[in-house]
N, C-alpha and C positions, 0 to 999 in steps of 0.2 A: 797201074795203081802206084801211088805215092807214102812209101813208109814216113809218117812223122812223129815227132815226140810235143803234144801240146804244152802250151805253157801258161794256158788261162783254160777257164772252164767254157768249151764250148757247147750250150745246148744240145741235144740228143745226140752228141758224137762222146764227150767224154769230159775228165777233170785235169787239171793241170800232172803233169806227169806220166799219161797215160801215151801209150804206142800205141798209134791208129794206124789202118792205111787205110787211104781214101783217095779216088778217083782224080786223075793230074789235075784237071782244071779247075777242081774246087780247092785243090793247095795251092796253084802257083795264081790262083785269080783271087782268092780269098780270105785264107787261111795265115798264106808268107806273107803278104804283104800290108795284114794288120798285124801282123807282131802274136798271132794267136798261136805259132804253130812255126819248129823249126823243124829242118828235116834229119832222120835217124841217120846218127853213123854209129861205129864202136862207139868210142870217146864221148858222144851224147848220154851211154847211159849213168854217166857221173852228173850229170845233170839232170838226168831223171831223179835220182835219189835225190837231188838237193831239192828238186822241186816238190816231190813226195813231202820232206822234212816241213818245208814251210809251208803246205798245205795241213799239214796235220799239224803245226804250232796254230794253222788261223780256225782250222773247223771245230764243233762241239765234238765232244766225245763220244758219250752217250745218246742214244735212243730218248732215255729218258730226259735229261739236260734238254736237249731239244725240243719235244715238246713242252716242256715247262715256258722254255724263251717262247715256242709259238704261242702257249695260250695268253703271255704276258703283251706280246705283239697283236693280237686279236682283238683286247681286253676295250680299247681304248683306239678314237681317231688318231693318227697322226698330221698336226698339221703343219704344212709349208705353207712358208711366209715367202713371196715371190713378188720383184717389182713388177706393175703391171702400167699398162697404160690407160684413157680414160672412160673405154669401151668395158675394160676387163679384159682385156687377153695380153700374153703376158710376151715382155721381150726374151724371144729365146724358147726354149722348154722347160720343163721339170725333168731329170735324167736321176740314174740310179745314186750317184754320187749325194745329192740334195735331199733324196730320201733316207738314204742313210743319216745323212747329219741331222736331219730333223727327229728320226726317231733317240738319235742318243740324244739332240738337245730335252725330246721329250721324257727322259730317264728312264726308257723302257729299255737299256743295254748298246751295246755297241754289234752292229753287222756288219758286215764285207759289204761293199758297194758290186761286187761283180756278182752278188748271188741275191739282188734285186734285179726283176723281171719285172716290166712297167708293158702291159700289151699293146696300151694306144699311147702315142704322142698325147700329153696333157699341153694346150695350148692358150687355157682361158683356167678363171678361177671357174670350183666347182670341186664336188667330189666325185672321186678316182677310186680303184683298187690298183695295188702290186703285190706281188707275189714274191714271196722269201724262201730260198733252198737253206733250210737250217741242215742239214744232213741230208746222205743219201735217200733218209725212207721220210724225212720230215720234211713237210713247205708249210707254210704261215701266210695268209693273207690280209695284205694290210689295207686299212680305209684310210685314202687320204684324201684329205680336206687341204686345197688348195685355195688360203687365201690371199689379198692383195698387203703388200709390207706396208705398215704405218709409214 
């Protein structure tokens, strides 16, 4: 087993700054070598705290804050504007990064890109759902309307 100290939020293992151990080959084939996860010594846990601090500068506070943003998130399609070709499907993907700007372009607030979860590759115009970790106990699901950019 492999002690490490994450440094982005990995789905059902943990949030940036948490001590995991997990199993060698899923840190030295997975984990280390996207940049998700370095590994625990003393001196790491100064890093921990730092990564602690600017997780909790980026997340909501409250329970309640949170749903608030979810039911605003809910409320209303989000849509992306995406170049497409003549068929309709698009060069490239839709990625979390995209949705995020779309919903701030669409003035429903500002989210993290790494705490949108997209379950299918969107590859064509059409609509979609994704899903938003607003806090530990809160997720938001978003409709998105993927159309072609004027």
């Amino acid at each position: 087993m492999a002690k490490l100290i994450l440094t982005q939020e990995v789905t059902d293992l943990g949030a940036a700054g948490d001590v995991v151990e997990v199993k060698d080959g899923y840190a030295r084939n997975y984990l280390l070598p996207r940049g998700y996860a370095m590994t625990w010594t003393k001196g790491g846990e100064k890093d921990v705290e730092r990564l602690r601090a600017a997780r909790a500068a980026r997340e909501i506070a409250t329970v309640e804050e949170a749903q608030q943003v979810a039911e605003k998130l809910q409320s209303a399609p989000v849509l992306v504007a995406v170049k497409t070709g003549e068929s309709g499907r698009l060069f490239g993907t839709v990625g979390p990064a995209q949705v995020a700007e779309a919903v701030e372009a669409a003035g429903l607030g500002s989210i993290d890109k790494r705490t949108v979860e997209i379950p299918e590759r969107i590859k064509a115009v059409g609509s979609y759902s994704a899903s938003v970790k607003l806090h530990a106990d809160v997720s938001a699901t978003l409709d998105l309307q993927v159309v072609a950019e004027k």
